[in-house]
Structures are given as structure tokens and as C-alpha cells.
C-alpha positions in Angstrom: 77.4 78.0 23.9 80.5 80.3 24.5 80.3 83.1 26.8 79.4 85.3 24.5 76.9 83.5 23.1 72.9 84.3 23.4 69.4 83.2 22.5 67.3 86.1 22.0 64.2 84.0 23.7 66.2 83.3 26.6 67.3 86.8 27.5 63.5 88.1 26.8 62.2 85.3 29.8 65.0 86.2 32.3 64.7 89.5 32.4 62.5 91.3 35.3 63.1 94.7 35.1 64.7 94.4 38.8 67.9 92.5 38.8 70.3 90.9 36.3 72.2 88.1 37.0 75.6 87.4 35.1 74.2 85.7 32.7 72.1 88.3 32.0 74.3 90.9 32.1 76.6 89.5 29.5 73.4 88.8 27.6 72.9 92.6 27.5 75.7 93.2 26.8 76.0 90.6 23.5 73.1 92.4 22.0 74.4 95.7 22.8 77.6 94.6 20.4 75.7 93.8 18.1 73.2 96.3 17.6 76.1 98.8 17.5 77.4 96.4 14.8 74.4 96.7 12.8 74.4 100.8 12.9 78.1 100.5 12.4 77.5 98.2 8.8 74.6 101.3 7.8 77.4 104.1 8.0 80.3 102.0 6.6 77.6 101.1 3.8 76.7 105.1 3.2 80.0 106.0 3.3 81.2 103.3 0.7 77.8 103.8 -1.3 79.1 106.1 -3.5 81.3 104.4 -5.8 78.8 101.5 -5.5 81.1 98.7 -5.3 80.4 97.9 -2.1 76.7 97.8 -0.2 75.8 97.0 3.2 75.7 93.4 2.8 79.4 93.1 1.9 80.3 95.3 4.8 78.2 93.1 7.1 80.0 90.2 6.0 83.7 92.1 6.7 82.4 93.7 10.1 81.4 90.2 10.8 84.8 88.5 10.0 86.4 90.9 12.2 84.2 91.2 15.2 84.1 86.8 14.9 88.3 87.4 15.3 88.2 89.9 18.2 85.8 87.6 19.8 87.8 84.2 19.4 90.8 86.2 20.4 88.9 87.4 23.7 87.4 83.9 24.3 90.6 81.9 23.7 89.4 80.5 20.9 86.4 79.1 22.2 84.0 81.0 20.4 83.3 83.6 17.3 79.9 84.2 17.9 77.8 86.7 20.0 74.7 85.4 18.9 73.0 81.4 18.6 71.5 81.3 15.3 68.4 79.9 15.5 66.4 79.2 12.3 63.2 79.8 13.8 63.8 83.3 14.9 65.0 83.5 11.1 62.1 81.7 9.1 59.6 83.2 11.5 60.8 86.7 12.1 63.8 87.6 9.9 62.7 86.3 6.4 58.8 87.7 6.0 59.9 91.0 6.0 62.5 90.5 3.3 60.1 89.1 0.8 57.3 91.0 1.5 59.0 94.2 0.8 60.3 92.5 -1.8 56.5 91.7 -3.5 55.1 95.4 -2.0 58.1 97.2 -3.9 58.4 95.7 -6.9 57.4 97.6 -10.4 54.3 95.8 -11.0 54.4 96.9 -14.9 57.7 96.2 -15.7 57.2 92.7 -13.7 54.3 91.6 -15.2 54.5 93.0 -18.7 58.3 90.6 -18.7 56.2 88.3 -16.1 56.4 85.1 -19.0 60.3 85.9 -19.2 60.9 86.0 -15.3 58.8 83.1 -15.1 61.1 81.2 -17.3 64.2 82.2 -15.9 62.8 82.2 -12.0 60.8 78.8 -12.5 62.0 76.7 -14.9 66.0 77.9 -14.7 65.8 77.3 -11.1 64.6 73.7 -11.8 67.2 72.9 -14.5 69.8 74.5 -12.1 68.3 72.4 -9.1 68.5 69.2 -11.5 72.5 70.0 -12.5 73.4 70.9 -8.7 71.9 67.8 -7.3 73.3 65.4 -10.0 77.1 67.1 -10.0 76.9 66.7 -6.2 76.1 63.1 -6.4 78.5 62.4 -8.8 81.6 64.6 -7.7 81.3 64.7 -3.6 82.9 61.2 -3.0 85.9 61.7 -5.3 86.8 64.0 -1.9 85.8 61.5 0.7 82.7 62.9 2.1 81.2 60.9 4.4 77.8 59.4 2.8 74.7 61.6 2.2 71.5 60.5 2.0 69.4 61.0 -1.1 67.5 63.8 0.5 70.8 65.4 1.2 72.3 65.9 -2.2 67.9 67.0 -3.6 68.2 69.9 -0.3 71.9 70.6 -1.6 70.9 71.7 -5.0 67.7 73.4 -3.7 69.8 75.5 -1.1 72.6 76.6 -3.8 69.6 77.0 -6.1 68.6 80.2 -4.3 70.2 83.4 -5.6 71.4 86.5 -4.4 71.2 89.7 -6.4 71.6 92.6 -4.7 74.5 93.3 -5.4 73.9 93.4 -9.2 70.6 95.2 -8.3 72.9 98.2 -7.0 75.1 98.4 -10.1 72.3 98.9 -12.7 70.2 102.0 -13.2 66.8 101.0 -13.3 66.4 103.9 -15.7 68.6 103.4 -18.2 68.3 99.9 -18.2 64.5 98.9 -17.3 64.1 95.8 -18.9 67.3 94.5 -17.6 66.5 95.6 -14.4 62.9 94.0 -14.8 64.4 90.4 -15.3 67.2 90.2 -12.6 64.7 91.5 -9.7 62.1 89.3 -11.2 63.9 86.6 -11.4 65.4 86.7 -7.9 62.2 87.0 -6.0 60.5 84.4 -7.8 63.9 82.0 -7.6 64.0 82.3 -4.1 60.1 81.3 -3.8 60.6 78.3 -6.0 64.0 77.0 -4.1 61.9 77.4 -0.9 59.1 75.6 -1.9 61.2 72.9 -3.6 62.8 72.5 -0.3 59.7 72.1 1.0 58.9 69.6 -0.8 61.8 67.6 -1.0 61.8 67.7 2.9 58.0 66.2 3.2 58.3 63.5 0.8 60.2 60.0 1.8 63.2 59.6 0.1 64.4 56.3 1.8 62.5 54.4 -1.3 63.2 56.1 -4.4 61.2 55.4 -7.9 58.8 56.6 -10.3 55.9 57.3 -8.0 58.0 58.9 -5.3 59.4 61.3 -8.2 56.0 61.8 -9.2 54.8 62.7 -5.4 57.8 65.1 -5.5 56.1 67.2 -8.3 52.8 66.9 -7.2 54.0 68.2 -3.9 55.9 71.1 -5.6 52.8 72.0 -7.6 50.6 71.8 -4.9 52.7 74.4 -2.6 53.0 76.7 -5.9 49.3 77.0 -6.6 47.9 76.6 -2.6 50.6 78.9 -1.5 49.7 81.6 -3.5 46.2 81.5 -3.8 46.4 82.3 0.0 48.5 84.8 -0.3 46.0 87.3 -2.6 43.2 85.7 -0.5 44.7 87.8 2.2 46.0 90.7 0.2 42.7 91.1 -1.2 40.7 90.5 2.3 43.1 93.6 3.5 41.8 95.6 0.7 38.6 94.9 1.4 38.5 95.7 5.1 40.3 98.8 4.7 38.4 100.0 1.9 34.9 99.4 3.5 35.6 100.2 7.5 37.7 103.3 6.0 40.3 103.2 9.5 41.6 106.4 8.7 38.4 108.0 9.9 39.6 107.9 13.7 43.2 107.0 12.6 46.0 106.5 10.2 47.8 104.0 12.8 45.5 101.8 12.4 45.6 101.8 8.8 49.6 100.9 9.1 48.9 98.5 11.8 46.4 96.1 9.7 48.5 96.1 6.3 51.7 94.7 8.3 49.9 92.5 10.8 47.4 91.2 7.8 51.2 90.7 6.1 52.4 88.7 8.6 49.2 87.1 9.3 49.8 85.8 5.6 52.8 84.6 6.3 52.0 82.5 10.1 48.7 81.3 8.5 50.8 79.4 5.3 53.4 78.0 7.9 50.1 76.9 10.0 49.4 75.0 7.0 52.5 73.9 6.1 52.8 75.6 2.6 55.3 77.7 1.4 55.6 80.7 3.8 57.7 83.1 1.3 55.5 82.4 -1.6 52.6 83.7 0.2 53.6 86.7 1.7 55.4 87.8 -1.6 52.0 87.5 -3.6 50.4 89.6 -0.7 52.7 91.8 -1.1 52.1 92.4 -4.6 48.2 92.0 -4.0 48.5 94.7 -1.2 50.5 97.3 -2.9 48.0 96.9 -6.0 45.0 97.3 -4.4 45.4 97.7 -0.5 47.9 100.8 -0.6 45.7 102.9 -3.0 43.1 102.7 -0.1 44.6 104.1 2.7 45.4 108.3 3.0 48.6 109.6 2.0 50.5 109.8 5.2 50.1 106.3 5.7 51.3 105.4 2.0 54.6 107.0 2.9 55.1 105.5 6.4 54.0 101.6 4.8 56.2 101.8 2.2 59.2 103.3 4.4 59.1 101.1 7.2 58.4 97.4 5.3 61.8 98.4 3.5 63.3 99.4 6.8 62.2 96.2 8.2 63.6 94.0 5.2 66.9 96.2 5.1 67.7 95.7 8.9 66.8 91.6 8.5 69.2 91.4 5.7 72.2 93.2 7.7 71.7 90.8 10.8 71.6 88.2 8.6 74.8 88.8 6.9 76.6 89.8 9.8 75.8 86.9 11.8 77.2 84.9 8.8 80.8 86.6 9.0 80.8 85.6 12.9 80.1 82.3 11.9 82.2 81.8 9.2 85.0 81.5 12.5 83.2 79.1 14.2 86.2 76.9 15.3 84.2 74.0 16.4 82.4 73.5 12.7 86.1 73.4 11.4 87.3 71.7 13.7 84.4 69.3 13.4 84.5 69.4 9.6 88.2 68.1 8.7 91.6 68.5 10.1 92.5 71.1 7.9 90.3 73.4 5.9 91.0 71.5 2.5 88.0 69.7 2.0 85.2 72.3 2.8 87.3 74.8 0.3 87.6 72.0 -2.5 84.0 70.8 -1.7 83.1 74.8 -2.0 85.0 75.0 -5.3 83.0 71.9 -6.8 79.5 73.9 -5.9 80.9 76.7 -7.0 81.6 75.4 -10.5 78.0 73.8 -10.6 76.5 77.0 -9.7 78.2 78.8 -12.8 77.3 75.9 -15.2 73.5 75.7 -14.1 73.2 78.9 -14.8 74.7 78.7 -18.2 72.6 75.7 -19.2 69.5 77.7 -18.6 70.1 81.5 -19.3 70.9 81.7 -22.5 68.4 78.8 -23.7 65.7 80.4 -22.5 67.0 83.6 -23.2 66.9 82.4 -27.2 63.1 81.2 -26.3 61.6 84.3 -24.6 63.5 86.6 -27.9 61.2 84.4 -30.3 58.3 86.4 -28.9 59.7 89.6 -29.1 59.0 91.6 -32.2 61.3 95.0 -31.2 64.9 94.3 -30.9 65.1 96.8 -27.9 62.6 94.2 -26.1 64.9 91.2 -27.2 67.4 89.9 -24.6 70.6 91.0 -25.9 74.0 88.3 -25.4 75.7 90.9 -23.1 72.3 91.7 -21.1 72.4 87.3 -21.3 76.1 87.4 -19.7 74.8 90.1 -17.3 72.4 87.6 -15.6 73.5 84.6 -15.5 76.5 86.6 -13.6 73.6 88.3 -11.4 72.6 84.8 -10.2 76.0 83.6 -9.4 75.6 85.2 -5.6 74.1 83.3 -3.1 72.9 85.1 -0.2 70.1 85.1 2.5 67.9 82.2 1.5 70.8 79.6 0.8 72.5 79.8 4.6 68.5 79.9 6.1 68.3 77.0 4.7 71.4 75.1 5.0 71.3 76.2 8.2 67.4 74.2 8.9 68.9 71.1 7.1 72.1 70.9 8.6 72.4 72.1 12.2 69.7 72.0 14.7 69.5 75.5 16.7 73.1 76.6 15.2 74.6 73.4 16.3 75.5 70.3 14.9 78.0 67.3 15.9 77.7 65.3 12.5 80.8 65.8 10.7 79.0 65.9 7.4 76.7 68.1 8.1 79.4 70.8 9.7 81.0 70.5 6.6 78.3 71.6 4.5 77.9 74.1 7.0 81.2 75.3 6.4 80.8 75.0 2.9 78.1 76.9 2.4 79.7 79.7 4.9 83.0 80.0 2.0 80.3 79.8 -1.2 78.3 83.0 0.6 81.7 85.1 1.7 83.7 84.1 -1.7 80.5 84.8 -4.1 79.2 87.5 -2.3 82.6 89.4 -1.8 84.5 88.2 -4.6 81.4 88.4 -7.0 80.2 91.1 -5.5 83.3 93.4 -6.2 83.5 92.5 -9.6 80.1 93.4 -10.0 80.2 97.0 -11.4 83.8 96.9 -13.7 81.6 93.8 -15.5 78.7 95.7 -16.2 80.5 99.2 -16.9 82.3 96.8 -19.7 79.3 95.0 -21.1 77.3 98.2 -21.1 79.4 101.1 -21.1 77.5 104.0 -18.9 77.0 107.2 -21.4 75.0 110.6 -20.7 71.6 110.9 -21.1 69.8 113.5 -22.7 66.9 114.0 -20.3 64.3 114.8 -22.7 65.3 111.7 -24.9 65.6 109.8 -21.5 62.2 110.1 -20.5 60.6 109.8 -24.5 61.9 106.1 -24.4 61.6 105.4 -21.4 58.0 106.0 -20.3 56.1 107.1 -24.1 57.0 103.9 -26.0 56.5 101.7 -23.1 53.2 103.5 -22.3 52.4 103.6 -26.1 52.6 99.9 -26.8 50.9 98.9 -23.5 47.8 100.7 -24.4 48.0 99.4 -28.3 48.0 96.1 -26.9 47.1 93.6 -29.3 45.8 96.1 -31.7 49.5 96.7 -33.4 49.0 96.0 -36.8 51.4 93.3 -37.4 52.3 93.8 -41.0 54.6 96.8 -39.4 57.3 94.3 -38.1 59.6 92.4 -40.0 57.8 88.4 -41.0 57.7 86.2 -38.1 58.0 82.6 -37.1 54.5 81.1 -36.5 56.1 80.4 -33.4 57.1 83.8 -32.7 53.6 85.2 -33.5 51.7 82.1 -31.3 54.0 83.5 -28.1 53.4 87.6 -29.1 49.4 87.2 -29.5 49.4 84.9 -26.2 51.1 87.2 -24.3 49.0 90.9 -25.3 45.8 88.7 -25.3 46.6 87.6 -21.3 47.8 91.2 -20.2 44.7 93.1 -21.9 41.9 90.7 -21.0 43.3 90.9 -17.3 43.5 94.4 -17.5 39.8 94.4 -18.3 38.9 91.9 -15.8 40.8 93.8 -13.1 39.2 97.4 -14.3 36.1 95.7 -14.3 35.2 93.5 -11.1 38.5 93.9 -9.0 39.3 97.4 -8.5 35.3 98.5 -8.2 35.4 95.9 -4.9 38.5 96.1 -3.7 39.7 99.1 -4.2 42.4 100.8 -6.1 44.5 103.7 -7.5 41.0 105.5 -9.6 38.5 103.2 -8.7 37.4 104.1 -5.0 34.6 105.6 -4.8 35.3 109.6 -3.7 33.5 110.3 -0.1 34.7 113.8 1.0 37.7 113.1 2.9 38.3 109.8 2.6 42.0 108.6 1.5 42.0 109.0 -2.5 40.8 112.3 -2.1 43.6 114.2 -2.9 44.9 111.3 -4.8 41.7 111.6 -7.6 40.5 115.0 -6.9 43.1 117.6 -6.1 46.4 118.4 -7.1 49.0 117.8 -4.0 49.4 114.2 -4.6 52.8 113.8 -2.9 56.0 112.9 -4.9 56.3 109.5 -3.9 52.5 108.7 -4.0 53.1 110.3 -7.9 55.8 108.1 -8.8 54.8 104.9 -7.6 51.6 105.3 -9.0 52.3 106.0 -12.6 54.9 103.5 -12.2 53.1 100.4 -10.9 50.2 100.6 -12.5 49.8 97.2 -13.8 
């Protein structure tokens, strides 16, 4: 470790409160740079914000290719970084806050009513992609002399670039104008990044050094079994939070409290899947979603807007540190030097996953695209080829999840002296800058020429945009079909399937759910409790409004 390295644990047991040695001191002094690195990135990001190019995860990654220059300059060249990554303090602390907020914020009706769609793209696509990574790898990494990689290598490689990133797209389009759209690339991010993670998983608990049919079969069966127990534990503890809050009623004595047991029953989530070796983000992204339908409803206003603030606070600062850290690393001299002679082969070998990346997502986008239109009856609900183009370019970033995770296969605590495994370390770094930058930038002019932005009349806005939607959500699976053009029997097995699943949980939900655990119009009114002004008077605030009409599911 350079002199300007740290480890957060390290610096948190030396200190006494008395004295600081040198060590310490430049410890200090490390996380003072970078904290003012982090508040630097959040007004570089609001000032560039505006023409919505670039967001704070772009400037992280520039502030963090020029701080990692200043630093080797200063050092001699001996080091980039100010910080040891460590992919404990990220997997344990950095990441459950990101997809948690992710789960908590997301627009429950939009998600679920497209929730076959997302499941297609954020499932299934992220297997075919997986399958095309992992086979190109195998077939195109020794044409550029890589040393060997084991067969575990190249099935973590095409989990790791499996694992999208968009955020950037996410920023470009108007949730408004384009809901649907919207729907499916946030959709299929969060549930992409839980599959990826669990696939890793998988692949990383299963032995590999005898490959055949029953070892391929384990390999499922372990994927399966982390998808189902994963997150049936996360709405076990979603729901238990709604429960406890909705019977003890904290906010009696205090709102704190109220915050206090929805993010440490969050994290608990989280600790309690890694406890059992399941998959961590799936959990804590379904109690997420559990807690903001149920949980959220039953605590008092003021503690609505402070949950809801300060899990996307948490999630936005994790992401920054993340990102920053990245463009340190990305100058790590002894990974290049490590690596190869000259930085050739990690670009090449960064080219050739590039190329994989953009043609797994072709192979699965727009076939399932055709698939999920054949149970669409409305052509506004139908994927359209330029909404197609729009995300499979969406998933073309890689991001967060992918370094995390190259990061816990290929170094241990930020280091590594394998020259394989530095390059695929400095591979990944290029694929992360080039996609997220590169990508990134050309983000909006793609969009604005696919689907051109044009004024809105207000009134006609809002008719579309929340009557029809809210029209054909209550109709259900009462629509008489004779009013659509003839369909496919196909067509018509996929449209029935998919009303018949929303309305009969809807009942199920209205029903036995919301009566026990709680819920936006289902808790029972005690005279200043927390849905009082929520169900019986009129100064709902505006957020409480929004989110409420809006997520009902």
C-alpha cells in the first residue's frame, strides 16, 4: 500500500481520540481528500445537470482520473490511489443501500403491470447474454495470449459483464412522457443485476474442476434455489417490519424510531441472506418493494418523507464513492504493470467484451421484444423497434455491480500478483470508463433522435397518462375482447394470463395482506395514529400524494 493508501477498518481501530501517529495522520488526511472529492462530484454533477449529458457518475469517474494523476505524480508513481478497495466494505456496506432504494423507489404499478416483460428481459436476457459472454470469451481470449483461465473464470466473466448499468439512460428519459419505456429499462436493471449476482453466486459455489451433465444441472439448481430462497426472505422481513410497526404503533413516543426499524430491518434483510449464504441483493431489493407497499403506509407522515429521503441519499453517496474510487484505480501502475508490457492486450481484450456485450444484447432484446408484443392488444403498449434500439443501448453500460464483482473474483483486498487476473482487472476498469463515459455521452443525442422531445399539452398529458392507464387497470379482464382487432391464440393465452394474475392478486392482497399488515387504506383509523391524515383529512403532503396514487400496485 502507497502512502496514500488507507483501510477504513484500520484508521477506525487506531484512532484514540488523544494522539495521532503518522500513520494516522496521513490516514486523516486520505479520507479528508476524498470526502471533499465526493462533495466536489455533487456540485460538478448539479452544475452539469442541466443539459443532462453528464450525471454524477460520469463526473466521479473524471474527478477520479484526475485526482489518481495528481496522486501518482506526488507519489512518484508509486501509487493512484487514496483508498484500498476492499470488497467487503463494498458487498457489506456500500451495495445494500443501492438496491434497496432501488426496490423502496421503484413505481410499483408500472413495474408490476410490465413485471412479465421485465422478467423476460431482466431474467431470461441476462441468461442468454451470460451464455454468449461466457462462450465468446472462451473461444476469443487465447487468439491474444492470455494466460489460461479456468472454467470458472470465463462462467464469472460473463456473469460480471452480464450486470448492467443504466443510469445514465434513466437520466435522459422523462418518465412522464415515456412511462412504459421508462418502466422496462428500470425494471430491467434492478432485476439484471439481482440475477448476475446470484448467478455469480452460484457459479462460485459449485465445483467446476469436473465439468458434465450433472454439474450443469447443480448449476441451475443452485441458481433456482438462491432465486426462490432469497426472496422469500426478503418479504418475510418486509412483511415482519410491517407487522411490528403496524401493531406496536412507534410513533406513539417517537417517529425516530419508526426510521430506525425500517432501515435496520433493511439491513437486517440483507446480513441475515449473507448469514445464509443466499443472494444478498435479491433480498433486500424484494424488502424493499415489500416495505414501501406495506411498511411505509404505516408509519406518520414526517417519517415517510425522512425514509424515503435518506435511503436515496444513502444509495446516491454509495454510488459516487464507488465510481470515484474506480477512476483512481483505473491508474493503478502496478495492475499495468502487472498486466502486460504495454497496454495492448487489456484494451484489445476490453474491445472483444465489448463486442460480446453489444451482441448479447441484440440476441435477446429484440426476440423477446417480438414475444412480450404478442400479448399486447394496444399498439401504445407494444414495444416499438426504436423503444427496442433504445434498450438494448440502455444495457450497454456497465457500472457498479460488474467492478464489485470483478473486483471479489480477481483481487483479494484490492490486490492481486497473478498476471491474469490484473488483467481482467484492468479490463474491466477500460469496459466501465469507455461504456460509461463514451456511452454515456451519447446517451441523450440517441434518444432525442429515436424519439424526438415535443411539447406537451398538459391537459392531454395527464388524460393519457394516468386515465387510460387507470381505466384499463380497473377493467381488468373484463374488456370485452371483440373491441380489438382478431388475435393469435397465442396472443390471447399470454393477455388473459397476465389480467387473470394481476386481478386475483389484487384481490388476494385487498383481502388478507393489507388488513394484517397494513397499508395505504387499510389500517385501521385510531385517533392519531399515522394514516390519520393520510385516510381522514385533507393535508396529505405532496410527496405522500404522489407516491401513493402512483405506486399503488
Amino acid at each position: 500500500m502507497g502512502i496514500m493508501g488507507m483501510d477504513l477498518g484500520a484508521l477506525a481501530l487506531r484512532y484514540t481520540g488523544m494522539s495521532l501517529s503518522v500513520s494516522d495522520y496521513d490516514s486523516i488526511v486520505a479520507m479528508n481528500i476524498f470526502v471533499a472529492l465526493l462533495c466536489g462530484c455533487i456540485v460538478f454533477g448539479h452544475l452539469l445537470e442541466g443539459n443532462r449529458w453528464v450525471n454524477e457518475s460520469t463526473t466521479a469517474l473524471v474527478m477520479g482520473l484526475i485526482t489518481g494523476g495528481v496522486i501518482l505524480l506526488v507519489t512518484n508513481g508509486v501509487n493512484s490511489r487514496i483508498l484500498v478497495f476492499s470488497e467487503d466494505i463494498f458487498f457489506i456496506y456500500l451495495l445494500p443501500p443501492i438496491i434497496f432504494n432501488a426496490g423502496f423507489q421503484v413505481k410499483k404499478k408500472q413495474f408490476f403491470r410490465n413485471f412479465a416483460t421485465i422478467t423476460l428481459f431482466g431474467a431470461v436476457g441476462t441468461l442468454i447474454s451470460f451464455v454468449i459472454i461466457t462462450l465468446g470469451s472462451m473461444g476469443l481470449f487465447s487468439k491474444l495470449d492470455v494466460d489460461p483461465l479456468q472454467l470458472g473464470d470465463y462462467l464469472a466473466i460473463g456473469a460480471i459483464f452480464s450486470a448492467t448499468d443504466s443510469v445514465c439512460t434513466l437520466q435522459v428519459l422523462n418518465q412522464d412522457e415515456t412511462p412504459l419505456l421508462y418502466s422496462l429499462v428500470f425494471g430491467e436493471g434492478v432485476v439484471n443485476d439481482a440475477t448476475s449476482v446470484v448467478l455469480f453466486n452460484a457459479i462460485q459455489n459449485i465445483d467446476l474442476d469436473h465439468f458434465d451433465a450433472f454439474v450443469l444441472l447443480q448449476l441451475i439448481g443452485k441458481f433456482l434455489y438462491l432465486l426462490f430462497t432469497s426472496t422469500v426472505l426478503g418479504v418475510a422481513v418486509g412483511l415482519l417490519s410491517a407487522y411490528t410497526i403496524k401493531k406496536l404503533y412507534f410513533a406513539r413516543h417517537s417517529t425516530d424510531r419508526e426510521v430506525a426499524i425500517m432501515m435496520l430491518m433493511a439491513y437486517l434483510s440483507y446480513m441475515l441472506s449473507m448469514l445464509l449464504d443466499l443472494s444478498g441483493i435479491l433480498t433486500v431489493f424484494f424488502c424493499g418493494i415489500v416495505m414501501s407497499h406495506y411498511t411505509w403506509h404505516n408509519v406518520t407522515e414526517s417519517s415517510r418523507v425522512t425514509t424515503k429521503h435518506t435511503f436515496a441519499t444513502l444509495s446516491f453517496i454509495a454510488e459516487l464513492f464507488l465510481f470515484l474510487y474506480v477512476g483512481m484505480d483505473a491508474l493503478d501502475i502496478e495492475k499495468w504493470r502487472l498486466a502486460s508490457s504495454s497496454p495492448k492486450k487489456p484494451i484489445a481484450l476490453s474491445a472483444i467484451i465489448l463486442g460480446l456485450v453489444m451482441v448479447g444484447r441484440a440476441a435477446f432484446v429484440f426476440p423477446l421484444s417480438f414475444i412480450s408484443n404478442l400479448s399486447k392488444k394496444e399498439a401504445r403498449l407494444k414495444i416499438s423497434l426504436r423503444q427496442q434500439v433504445i434498450i438494448w443501448w440502455a444495457g450497454l453500460m456497465r457500472g457498479a455491480v460488474s467492478i464489485a464483482l470483478a473486483y471479489n473474483k480477481f483481487t483479494t483486498s484490492g490486490h492481486t500478483a497473478v498476471r491474469v487476473n490484473a488483467i481482467m482487472i484492468t479490463s474491466t476498469v477500460i469496459v466501465v470508463l469507455f461504456s460509461t463515459m463514451v456511452f454515456g455521452l451519447l446517451t441523450k443525442p440517441l434518444i432525442n433522435l429515436l424519439i424526438p422531445p415535443r411539447p406537451i399539452n398538459a391537459a392531454d398529458g395527464s388524460s393519457q397518462s394516468f386515465l387510460d392507464p387507470l381505466l384499463s387497470s380497473l377493467l381488468g379482464s373484463d374488456l370485452d375482447i371483440g373491441q380489438y382487432p382478431p388475435q393469435t391464440n397465442l396472443q390471447l393465452l399470454l393477455t388473459i394470463q397476465t389480467r387473470s394474475v394481476h386481478r386475483v392478486w389484487r384481490k388476494f392482497d385487498d383481502r388478507f395482506m393489507r388488513p394484517m399488515f397494513g397499508g395505504r387504506g387499510f389500517v385501521p383509523f385510531v385517533p392519531g395514529s399515522p394514516v390519520e391524515r393520510s385516510t381522514h383529512g385533507p393535508g396529505l403532503g405532496s410527496l405522500g400524494t404522489v407516491t401513493e396514487a402512483d405506486d399503488h400496485s
